[in-house]
C-alpha positions in Angstrom: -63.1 22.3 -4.1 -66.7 23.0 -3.8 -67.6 26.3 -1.6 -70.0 25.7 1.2 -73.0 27.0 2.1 -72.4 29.3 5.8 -74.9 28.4 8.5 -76.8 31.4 9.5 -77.5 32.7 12.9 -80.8 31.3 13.8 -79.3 27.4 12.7 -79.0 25.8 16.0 -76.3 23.6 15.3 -74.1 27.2 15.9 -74.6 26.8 19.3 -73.7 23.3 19.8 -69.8 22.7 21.2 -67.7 21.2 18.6 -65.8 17.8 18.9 -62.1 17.4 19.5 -60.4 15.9 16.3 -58.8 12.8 16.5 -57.8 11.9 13.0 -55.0 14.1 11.1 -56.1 11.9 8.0 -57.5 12.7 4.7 -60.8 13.7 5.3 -59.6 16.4 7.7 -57.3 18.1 5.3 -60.8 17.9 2.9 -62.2 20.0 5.4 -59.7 22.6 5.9 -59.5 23.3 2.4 -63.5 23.2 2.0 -63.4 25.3 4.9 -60.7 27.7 3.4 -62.6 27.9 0.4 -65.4 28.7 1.6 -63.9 31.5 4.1 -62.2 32.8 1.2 -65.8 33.3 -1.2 -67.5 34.7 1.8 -67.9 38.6 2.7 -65.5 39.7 5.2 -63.1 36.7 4.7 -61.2 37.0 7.9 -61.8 33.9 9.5 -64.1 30.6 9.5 -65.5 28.0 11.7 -65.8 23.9 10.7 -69.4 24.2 12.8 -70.3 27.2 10.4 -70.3 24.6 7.3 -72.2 22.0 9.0 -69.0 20.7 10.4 -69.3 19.9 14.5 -65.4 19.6 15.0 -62.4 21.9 16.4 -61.2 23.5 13.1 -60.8 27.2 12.3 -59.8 29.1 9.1 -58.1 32.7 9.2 -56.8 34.6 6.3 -56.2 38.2 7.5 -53.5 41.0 6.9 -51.3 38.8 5.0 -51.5 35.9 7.7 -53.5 32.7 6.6 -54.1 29.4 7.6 -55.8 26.8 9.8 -55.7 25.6 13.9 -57.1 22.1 14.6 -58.1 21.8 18.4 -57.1 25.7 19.1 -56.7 26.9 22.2 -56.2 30.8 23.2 -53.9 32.6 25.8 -55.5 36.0 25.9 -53.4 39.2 26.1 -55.0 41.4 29.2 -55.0 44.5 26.8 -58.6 45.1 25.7 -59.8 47.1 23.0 -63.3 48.0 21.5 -63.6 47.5 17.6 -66.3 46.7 15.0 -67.2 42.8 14.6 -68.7 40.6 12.4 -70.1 37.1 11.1 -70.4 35.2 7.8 -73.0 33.8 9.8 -75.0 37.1 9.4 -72.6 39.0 6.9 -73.3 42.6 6.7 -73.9 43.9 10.4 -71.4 45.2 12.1 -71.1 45.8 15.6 -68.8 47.7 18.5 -67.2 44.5 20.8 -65.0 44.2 23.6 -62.0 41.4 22.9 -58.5 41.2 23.8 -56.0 42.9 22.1 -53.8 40.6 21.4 -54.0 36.1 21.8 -51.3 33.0 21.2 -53.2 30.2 19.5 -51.6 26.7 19.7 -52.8 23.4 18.3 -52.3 21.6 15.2 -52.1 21.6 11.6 -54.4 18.9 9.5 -51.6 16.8 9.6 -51.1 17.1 13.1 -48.1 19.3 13.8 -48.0 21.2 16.0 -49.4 25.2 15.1 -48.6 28.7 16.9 -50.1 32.0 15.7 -49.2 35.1 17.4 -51.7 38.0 16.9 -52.5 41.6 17.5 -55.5 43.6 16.7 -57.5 42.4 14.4 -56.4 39.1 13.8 -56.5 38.6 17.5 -59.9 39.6 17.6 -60.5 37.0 14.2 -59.0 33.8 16.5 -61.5 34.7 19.6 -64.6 35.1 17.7 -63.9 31.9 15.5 -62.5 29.7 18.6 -66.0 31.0 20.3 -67.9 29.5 17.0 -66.3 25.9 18.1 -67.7 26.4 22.2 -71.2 27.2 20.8 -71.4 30.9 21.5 -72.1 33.6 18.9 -70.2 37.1 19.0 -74.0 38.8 20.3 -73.5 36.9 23.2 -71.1 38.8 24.6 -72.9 42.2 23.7 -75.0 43.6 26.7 -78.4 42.6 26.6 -80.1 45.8 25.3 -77.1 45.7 22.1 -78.0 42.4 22.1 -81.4 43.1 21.1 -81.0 45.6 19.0 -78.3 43.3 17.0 -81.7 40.6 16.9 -84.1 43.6 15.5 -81.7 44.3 12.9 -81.2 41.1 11.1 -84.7 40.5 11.7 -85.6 43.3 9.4 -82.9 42.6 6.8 
């Protein structure tokens, strides 16, 4: 399996909302593994979206404090419990920054071969599942920093 290259920030395509999958075939259990793969070679390996590989469709990777795998079509109860904790992207590996999420999320959908998938998490596994379900609605992990973070975020990577 060939690692992919990681879309970076500025692509456009990140903020475009991802497409439902409709076929547990083949070329779907291609992805997740190209998708794994590629998660897995990256810096920070926690977690990866099918949109961050070129890939506009509901798939996300996670492999994080001895919990790995894949969610096609997630979707995400949120725990009320909110905590504050560093964050960052594969997108735009190497900055780090503080980010509200919940503390804890059940994710449900499927597996590549279409059974049905639920991950329980806490901490920072839960925090993994949000930012990577918010890679498949289009919206970066910056766009839920206040504007003046958010603009610091921007200057950073700009000088990098």
């Amino acid at each position: 399996m060939v690692v992919r290259q990681i879309k970076m920030f500025s692509d456009p395509s990140l903020r475009s909302v991802a497409e439902p999958v409709a076929s547990f075939d083949r070329s779907l259990r291609e992805l997740v593994k190209s998708l794994t793969v590629t998660m897995r070679a990256g810096s920070g390996r926690a977690g990866l979206a099918a949109p961050q590989i070129g890939a506009p469709v509901r798939v996300i990777a996670f492999d994080f404090d001895g919990k790995a795998g894949h969610i096609v079509n997630p979707r995400l109860e949120l725990g009320k419990q909110r905590i504050v904790a560093d964050e960052a992207c594969l997108s735009e590996p190497g900055v780090w920054w503080p980010l509200e999420r919940s503390f804890s999320v059940v994710a449900r959908g499927r597996d590549a071969y279409g059974k049905p998938v639920t991950v329980r998490a806490l901490g920072m596994l839960a925090r993994v599942l949000q930012h990577e379900v918010d890679h498949l609605d289009g919206i970066l992990f910056i766009d839920h920093l206040p504007a003046e973070d958010r603009e610091r975020f921007l200057a950073k990577i700009s000088t990098s």
